[in-house]
N, C-alpha and C positions, 0 to 999 in steps of 0.2 A: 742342395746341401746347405744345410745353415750353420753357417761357419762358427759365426759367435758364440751360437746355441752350444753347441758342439766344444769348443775351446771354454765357454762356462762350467758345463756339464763334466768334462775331465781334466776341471782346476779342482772341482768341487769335491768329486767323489770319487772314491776305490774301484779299482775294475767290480770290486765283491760286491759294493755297493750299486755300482751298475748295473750289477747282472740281477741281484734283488727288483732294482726298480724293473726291469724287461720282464722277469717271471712275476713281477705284481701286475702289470700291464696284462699278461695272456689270461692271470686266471681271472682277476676280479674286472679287468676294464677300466684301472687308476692307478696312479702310480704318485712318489712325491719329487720325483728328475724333474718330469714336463709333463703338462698339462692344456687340456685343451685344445686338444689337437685331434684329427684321428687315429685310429691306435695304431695304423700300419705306420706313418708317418714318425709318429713316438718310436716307436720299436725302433725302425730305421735309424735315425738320429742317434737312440742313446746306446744300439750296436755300433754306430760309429764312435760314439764317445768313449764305449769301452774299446774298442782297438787302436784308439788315440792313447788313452789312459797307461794300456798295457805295452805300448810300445816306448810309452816315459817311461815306467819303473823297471821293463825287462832289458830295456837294452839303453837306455839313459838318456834317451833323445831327450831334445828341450820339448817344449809346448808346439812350438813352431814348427820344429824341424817333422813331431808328428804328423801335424797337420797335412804339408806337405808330402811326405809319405804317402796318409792317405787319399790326399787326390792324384798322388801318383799310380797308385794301385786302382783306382778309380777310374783311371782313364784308360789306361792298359783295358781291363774287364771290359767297358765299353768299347775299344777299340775291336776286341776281339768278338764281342756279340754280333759288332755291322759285318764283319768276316763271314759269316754265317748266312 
């Protein structure tokens, strides 16, 4: 996870915005969030960005406090994958 990238990307932009660059990335293969990368990677990243994004505006979290969140749910997920 690129944290920066990530905490950039949901100073920057709207969840609506977000999700614009995601469905620019699937159909054409570019997008103007992140570039240069490959597209699974992009996708990933700026899904993260919108779930950091949307957890500021829906429930008030700082920047930070999102952030956090999500490597907390992040690690849960993976914890439960090695379970398997």
């Amino acid at each position: 996870m690129k944290v920066a990238e990530i905490r950039q990307i949901a100073s920057r932009y709207s969840p609506e915005e977000i999700e614009h660059c995601i469905a620019e990335q699937l159909q054409r293969g570019q997008n103007i969030c992140i570039r240069g990368r490959p597209a699974q990677e992009i996708i990933n990243e700026l899904a993260k960005a919108e779930f950091v994004r949307e957890l500021m505006e829906r429930q008030g979290l700082s920047l930070a406090e999102a952030l956090r969140e999500l490597a907390r749910r992040m690690r849960t997920v993976q914890a439960l994958a090695k379970e398997d």
